[in-house]
C-alpha positions in Angstrom: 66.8 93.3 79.7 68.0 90.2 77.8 68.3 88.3 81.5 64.1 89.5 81.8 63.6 88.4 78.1 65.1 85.0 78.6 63.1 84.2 81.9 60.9 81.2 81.8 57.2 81.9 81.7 54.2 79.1 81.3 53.3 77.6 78.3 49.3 78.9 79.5 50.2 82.7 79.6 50.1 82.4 75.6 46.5 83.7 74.4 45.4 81.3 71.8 48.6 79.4 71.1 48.2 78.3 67.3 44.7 78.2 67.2 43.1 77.6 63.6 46.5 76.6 62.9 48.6 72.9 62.1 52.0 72.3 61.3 52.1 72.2 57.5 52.0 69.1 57.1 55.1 66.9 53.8 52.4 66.5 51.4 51.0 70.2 51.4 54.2 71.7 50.8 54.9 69.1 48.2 51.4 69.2 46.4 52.2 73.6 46.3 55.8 73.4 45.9 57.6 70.7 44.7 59.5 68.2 46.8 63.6 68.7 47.3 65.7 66.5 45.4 66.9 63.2 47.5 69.0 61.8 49.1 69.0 64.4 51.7 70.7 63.8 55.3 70.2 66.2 58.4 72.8 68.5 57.1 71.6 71.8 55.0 71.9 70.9 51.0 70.5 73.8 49.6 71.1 73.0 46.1 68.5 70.2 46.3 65.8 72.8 46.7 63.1 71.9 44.7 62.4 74.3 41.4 59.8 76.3 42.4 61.6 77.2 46.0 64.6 78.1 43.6 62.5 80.6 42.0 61.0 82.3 45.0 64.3 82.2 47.1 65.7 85.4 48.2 67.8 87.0 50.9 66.8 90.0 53.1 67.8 92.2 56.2 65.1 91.5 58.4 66.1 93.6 61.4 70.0 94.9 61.9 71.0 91.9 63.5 69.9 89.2 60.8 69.3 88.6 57.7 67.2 85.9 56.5 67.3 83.7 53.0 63.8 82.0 52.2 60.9 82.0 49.7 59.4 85.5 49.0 55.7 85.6 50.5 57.3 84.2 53.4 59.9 86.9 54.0 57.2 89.7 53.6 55.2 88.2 56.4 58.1 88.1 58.4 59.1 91.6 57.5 55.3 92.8 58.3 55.5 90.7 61.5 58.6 92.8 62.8 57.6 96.1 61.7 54.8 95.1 64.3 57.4 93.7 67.0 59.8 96.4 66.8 57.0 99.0 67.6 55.8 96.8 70.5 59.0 95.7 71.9 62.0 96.8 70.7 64.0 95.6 73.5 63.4 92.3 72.3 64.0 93.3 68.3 67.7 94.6 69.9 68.5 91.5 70.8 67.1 88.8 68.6 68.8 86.5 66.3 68.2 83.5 64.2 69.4 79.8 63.5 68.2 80.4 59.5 65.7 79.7 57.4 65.9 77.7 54.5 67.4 74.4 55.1 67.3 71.9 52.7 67.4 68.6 54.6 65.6 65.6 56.4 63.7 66.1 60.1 65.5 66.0 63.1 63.6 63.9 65.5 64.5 64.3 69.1 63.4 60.8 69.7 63.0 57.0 67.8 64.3 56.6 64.4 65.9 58.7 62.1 63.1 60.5 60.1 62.3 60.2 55.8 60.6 63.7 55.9 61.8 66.4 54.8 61.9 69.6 57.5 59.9 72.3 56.8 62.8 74.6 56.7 63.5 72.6 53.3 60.5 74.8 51.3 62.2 78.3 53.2 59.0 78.8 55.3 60.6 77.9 58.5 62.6 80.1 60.7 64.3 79.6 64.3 65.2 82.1 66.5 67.6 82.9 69.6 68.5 85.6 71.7 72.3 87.0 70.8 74.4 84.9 73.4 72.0 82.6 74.7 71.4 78.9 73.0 68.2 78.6 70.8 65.7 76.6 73.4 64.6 73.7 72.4 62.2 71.9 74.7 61.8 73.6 78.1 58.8 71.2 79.1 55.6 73.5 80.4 57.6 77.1 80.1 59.4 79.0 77.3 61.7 81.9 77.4 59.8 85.3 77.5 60.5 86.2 74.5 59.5 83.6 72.5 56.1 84.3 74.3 56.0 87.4 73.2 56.6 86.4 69.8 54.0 83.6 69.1 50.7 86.0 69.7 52.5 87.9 66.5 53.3 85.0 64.3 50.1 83.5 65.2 48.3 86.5 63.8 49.9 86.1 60.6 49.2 82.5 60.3 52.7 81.0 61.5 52.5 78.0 63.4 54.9 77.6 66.9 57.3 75.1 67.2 55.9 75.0 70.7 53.2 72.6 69.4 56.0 69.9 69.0 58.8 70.7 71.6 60.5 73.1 69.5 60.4 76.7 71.2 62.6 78.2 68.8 60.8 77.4 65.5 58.2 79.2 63.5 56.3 78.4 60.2 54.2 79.2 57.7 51.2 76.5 58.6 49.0 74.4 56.6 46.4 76.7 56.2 48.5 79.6 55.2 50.5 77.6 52.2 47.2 76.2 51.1 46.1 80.0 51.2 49.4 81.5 49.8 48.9 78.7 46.8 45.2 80.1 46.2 46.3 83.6 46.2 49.0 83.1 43.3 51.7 83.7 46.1 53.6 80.8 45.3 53.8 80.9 41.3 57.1 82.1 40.0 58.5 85.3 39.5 57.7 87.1 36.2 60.6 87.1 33.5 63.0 90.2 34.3 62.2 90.4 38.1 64.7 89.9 40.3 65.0 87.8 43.8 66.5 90.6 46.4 68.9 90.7 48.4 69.8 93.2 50.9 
């Protein structure tokens, strides 16, 4: 099953690939969260997270293969987004894994010179996946891997943008539209005195 879940499939065969939706672009996430402390290289340095990602950062099981440490409205959409996978395909939740979440750190570009930016894993609203002993696909031209296929359509739904739009199969995040949204509905203000972040 993991060989059929791997298989290449085009690009096309993906209903409505991000449609309504844009990569979130530096300035959003700084205007609704803050901007990580410099200098930053293309390593992780999680402790320059900027204050209000502190707040809202949290570790959770996501499915029994992973956990996953990012910002708390964007764990619940992933949690809601797998309860829906896992009833639809869970062949592909038994054999899913991740390259992480929050990342505090500059873009990697795969081309020209090194970027300023900060990635988008940097606010913990970015996530990469991989299946459990295959590489996480990068670029694979006009096809992806099945599975990530069979992610998107999900992701999509919950306003997640694909990596797919710039060469990055493996990558998901929360787009534009959905921080700006998440920033109107209070979603990103701080946790109340006494609660908790969670970790499980």
């Amino acid at each position: 099953m993991a060989d059929n879940l791997s298989d290449l499939v085009p690009i096309s065969s993906i209903p409505a690939l991000n449609k309504g939706l844009s990569s979130a672009k530096e300035p959003t996430m700084v205007a609704m969260m803050g901007a990580p402390r410099e200098p930053l290289t293309t390593v992780c340095q999680n402790d320059h997270a900027s204050p209000a990602v502190t707040k809202l950062l949290e570790t959770r099981r996501i499915t029994p293969n992973f956990r996953l440490s990012g910002i708390t409205p964007a764990l619940d959409s992933v949690q809601a987004i797998f309860a829906k996978v896992t009833a639809a395909h869970p062949d592909l939740i038994a054999q899913l894994s991740t390259e992480g979440m929050i990342c505090v750190r500059h873009r990697k570009p795969t081309s020209g010179a090194p970027s300023k930016q900060a990635s988008n894993h940097s606010w913990g609203t970015a996530v990469d996946f991989k299946l459990i002993g295959h590489e996480a696909p990068g670029n694979s031209g006009t096809t992806v891997p099945r599975w990530v296929a069979i992610l998107v359509p999900f992701f999509n739904q919950a306003g997640w943008f694909s990596g797919i739009g710039f060469q990055d199969d493996m990558h998901f995040e929360v787009a534009d539209e959905t921080i700006r949204q998440w920033k109107k509905d209070g979603k990103l203000d701080p946790p109340k005195s006494g609660e908790a972040a969670a970790v499980a």
